[in-house]
N, C-alpha and C positions, 0 to 999 in steps of 0.2 A: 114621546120618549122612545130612545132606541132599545130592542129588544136582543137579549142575545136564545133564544129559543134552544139555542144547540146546546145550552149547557144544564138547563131545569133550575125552575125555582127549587129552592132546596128548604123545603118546608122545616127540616128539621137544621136548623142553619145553626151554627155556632153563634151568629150573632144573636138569634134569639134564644138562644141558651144562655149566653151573658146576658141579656135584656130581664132573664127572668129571675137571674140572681139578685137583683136587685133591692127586694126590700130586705135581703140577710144581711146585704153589704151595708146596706143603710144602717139596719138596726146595730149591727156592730160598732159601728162608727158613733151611732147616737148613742150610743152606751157610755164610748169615750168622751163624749163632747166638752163635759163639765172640766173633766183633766185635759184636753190640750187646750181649752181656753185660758186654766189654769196655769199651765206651760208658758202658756203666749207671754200674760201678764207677767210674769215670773223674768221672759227671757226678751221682752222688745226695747227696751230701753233701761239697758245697765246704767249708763251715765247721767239719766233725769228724763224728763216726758217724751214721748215718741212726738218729731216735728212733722213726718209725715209719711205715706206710706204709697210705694210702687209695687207693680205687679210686672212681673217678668214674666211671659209664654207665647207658645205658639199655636196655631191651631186652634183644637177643643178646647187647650187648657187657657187658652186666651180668650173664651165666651166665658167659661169658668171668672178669671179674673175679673171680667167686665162684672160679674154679680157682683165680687169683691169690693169693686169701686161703689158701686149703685149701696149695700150694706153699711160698711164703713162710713161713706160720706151721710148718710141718712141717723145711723145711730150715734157717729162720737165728731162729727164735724171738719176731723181731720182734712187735711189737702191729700185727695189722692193722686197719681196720674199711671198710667199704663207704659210703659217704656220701648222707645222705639228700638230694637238691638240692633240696627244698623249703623244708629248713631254712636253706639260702644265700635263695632265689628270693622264697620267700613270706614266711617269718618272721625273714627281715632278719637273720639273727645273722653277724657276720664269722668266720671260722675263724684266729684270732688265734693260738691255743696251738697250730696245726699248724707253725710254724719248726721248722726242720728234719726235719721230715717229706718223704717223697718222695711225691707224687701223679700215679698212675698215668689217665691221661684217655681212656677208649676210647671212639672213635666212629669207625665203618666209614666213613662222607662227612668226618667234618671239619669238618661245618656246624651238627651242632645249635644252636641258640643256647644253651640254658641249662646247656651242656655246656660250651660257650667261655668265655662269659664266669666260672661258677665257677670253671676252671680259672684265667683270670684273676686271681679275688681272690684262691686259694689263693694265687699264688705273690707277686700284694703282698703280704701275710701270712709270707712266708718259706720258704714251700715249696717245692720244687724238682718241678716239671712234666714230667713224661713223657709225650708221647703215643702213643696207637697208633691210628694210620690207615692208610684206604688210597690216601688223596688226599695227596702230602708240600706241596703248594698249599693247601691247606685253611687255614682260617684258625685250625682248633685244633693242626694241624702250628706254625701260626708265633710261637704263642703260650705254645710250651714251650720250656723250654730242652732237653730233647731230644727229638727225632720217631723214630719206630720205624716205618720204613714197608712194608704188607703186603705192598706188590709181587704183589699177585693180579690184577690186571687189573679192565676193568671187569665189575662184576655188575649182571645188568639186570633179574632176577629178583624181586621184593620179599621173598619168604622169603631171608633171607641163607643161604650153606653153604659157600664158598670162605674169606669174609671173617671169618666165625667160628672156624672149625677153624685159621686163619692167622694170628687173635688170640688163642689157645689156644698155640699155641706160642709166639707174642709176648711172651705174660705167663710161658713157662717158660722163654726167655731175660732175662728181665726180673729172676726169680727168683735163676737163675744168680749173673746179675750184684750179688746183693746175699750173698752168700758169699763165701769166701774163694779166688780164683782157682784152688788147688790143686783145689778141689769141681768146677768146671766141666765137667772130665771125664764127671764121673759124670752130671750130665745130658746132655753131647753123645750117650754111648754109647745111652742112650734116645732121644734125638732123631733119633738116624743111621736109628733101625730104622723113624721113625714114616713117611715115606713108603713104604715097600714095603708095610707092614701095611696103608695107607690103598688102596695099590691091588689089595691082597689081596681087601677087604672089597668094594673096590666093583665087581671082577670076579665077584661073587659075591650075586648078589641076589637068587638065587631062593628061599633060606630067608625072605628078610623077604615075597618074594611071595606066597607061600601062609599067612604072618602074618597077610598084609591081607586073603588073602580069607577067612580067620575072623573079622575083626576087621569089615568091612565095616559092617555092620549098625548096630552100638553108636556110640551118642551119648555117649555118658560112660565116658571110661576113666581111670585112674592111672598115672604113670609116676615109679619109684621106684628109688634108688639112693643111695648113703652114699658118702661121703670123693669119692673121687673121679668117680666115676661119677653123684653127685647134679648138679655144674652140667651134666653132658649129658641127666641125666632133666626137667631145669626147660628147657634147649634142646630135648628132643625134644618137650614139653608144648608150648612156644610155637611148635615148627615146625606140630605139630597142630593149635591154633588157630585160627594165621593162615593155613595152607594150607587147610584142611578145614572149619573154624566149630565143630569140635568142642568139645566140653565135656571137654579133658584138661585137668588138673593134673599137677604134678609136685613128688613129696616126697619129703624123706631115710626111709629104713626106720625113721631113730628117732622122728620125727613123723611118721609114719604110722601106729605101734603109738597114738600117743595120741589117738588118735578116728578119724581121717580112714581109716583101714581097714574102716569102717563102710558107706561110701559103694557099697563094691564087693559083688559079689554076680553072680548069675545075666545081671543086665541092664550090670554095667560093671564090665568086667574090668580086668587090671592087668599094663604092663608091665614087668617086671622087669628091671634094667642093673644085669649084675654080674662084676665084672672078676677078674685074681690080686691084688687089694692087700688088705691085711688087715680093709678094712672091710666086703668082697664077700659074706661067708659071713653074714653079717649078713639082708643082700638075700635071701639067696638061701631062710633057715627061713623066708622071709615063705611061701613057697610053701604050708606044710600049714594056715597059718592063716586064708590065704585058699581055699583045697581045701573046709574047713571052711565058710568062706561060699556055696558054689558057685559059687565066681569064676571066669571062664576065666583062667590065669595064661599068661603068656607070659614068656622067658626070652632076652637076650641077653648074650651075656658070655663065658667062657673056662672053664665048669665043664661037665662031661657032660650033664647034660640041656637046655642053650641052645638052643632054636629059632635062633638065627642066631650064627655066632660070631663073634670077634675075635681074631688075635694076642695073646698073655699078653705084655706088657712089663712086666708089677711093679710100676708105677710112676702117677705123677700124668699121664704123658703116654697112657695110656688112655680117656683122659675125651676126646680127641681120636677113638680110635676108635668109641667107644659114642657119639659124636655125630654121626658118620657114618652108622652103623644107625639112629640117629634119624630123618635128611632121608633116607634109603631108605626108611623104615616113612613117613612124611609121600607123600613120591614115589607108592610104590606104592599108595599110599591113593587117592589124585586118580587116578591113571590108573585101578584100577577104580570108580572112582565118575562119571568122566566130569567131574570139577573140571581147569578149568585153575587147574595151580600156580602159574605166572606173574605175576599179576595176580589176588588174591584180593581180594574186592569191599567197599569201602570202603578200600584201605589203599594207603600211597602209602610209594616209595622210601627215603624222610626225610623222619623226622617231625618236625616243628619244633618241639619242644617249649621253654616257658619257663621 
């Protein structure tokens, strides 16, 4: 990895000041969880059953959605899909057949434009808008019929980690709310535990810091996880990125066996995110195949041999934890390399995309 030395790691960085906010922002939020699930049911389908349900984002908030999909299709069976906005923006088509569809709109500012205004034609179209921000002013708050708001305070950071992990359980109250109230339960009991585990992990950072200082060196790594734990391997990929300039990817263990396993080897190892849910033991054989390449492997997760662990909750709300060991392995990276995390060079707040 490239170093910038001239500027100091900045131990006291803003981003880990947001990082640490973390289990407040949760508990606040799991405080609400019962009432916007509430909301949800209330406001997804005025006209009869919800037929199916899209995620509109970009970025973080579109690892965020991917849990969405993974949740929703596991608890109520519904059709979900992820929506491509190109296909609104660029190639003109209306989303006509999404009436009665519920679309889920997430954007940490509120401001993207090509985030708004899609959500917009969805809901001329007939669908019913949801958003998740952190801004309840925002102009994609006001342009849903209902707003889910993060209540994280501001982040000033450019790597999000407060706003992500807080739209993560947004989308599993969001989820909630599209079962049958009786189910609710079974997600709170998981929700209840997610802030103490959040401040479990992040009182606890010294296994991801001697991660980083094996990891320091390499330009190209993989970051790999299934069901749950893949949208925090596509978040820890993209905290990588944009924190560091590195060359990570992030892929499910089942496209990863289909080539991309290839990549790694002696010079670009692989981190591995692997939780209690049933798709983890999956992640975790990748280990002799990459052994076999001479790959350095690295292991986070809730199984005996994890370089860093996490609280086992069984559940989709994991993916919250394993994306917190992410922005720690991002973290710890910059401070030994002397990167400020802050302000990674070229990239701004909100990005204005059309």
């Amino acid at each position: 990895m490239s170093t910038n030395m001239g500027s100091g790691a900045k131990t006291g960085s803003t981003m880990s000041s947001e990082m640490a906010e973390q289990p407040q922002v949760l508990a606040r939020l799991a405080a609400r969880f019962d009432s916007i699930a509430g909301q949800v049911r209330a406001a997804a389908a005025p006209d009869g059953p919800v037929k199916g349900v899209a995620f509109l984002a970009r970025g973080s908030s579109d690892n965020s959605a991917l849990l969405g999909r993974y949740a929703i299709e596991q608890r109520t069976g519904l059709p979900t899909s992820l929506v491509a906005p190109s296909i609104v923006t660029v190639y003109r088509q209306a989303p006509e057949l999404y009436r009665g569809w519920l679309l889920v709109a997430l954007s940490q500012s509120g401001r993207t434009p090509e985030i708004v205004d899609i959500a917009a034609r969805y809901a001329a179209c007939g669908a019913t808008v949801a958003a998740v921000t952190n801004d309840p002013d925002s102009a994609l708050a006001r342009a849903a019929r209902l707003h889910v708001s993060l209540d994280a305070g501001p982040e000033l950071a450019v790597p999000a980690t407060k706003t992500v992990t807080s739209q993560m359980l947004a989308i599993l109250a969001i989820a909630a709310g599209l079962t049958d109230e009786s189910e609710t339960a079974g997600f709170q009991a998981d929700v209840d535990r997610i802030p103490a585990a959040s401040a479990t992990i992040l009182a606890d950072p010294e296994p991801v810091e001697r991660v980083a200082k094996s990891l320091a060196e390499h330009r190209r790594l993989a970051v790999v996880g299934r069901g749950a734990c893949y949208p925090a391997a596509l978040e820890t990929a993209l905290k990588l990125q944009e924190t560091l300039g590195v060359m990570a990817h992030g892929f499910s263990s089942a496209d990863f066996r289909h080539g991309p396993i290839a990549v790694c080897g002696p010079d670009a190892p692989a981190v591995l995110l692997a939780g209690s849910g049933p798709a983890d033991d999956d992640t975790r054989a990748l280990r002799s195949d990459l052994s076999a390449r001479d790959a350095r492997v690295i292991e986070f997760g809730t199984g005996p041999a994890a370089d860093a662990e996490w609280p086992a909750l069984g559940s989709m709300a994991e993916c919250i934890l394993a994306t917190i060991r992410g922005q720690q392995l991002a973290s710890a990276l910059a401070a030994r390399l002397g990167i400020d995390p802050d302000e990674p060079t070229g990239l701004n707040k909100v990005t204005l995309t059309h």
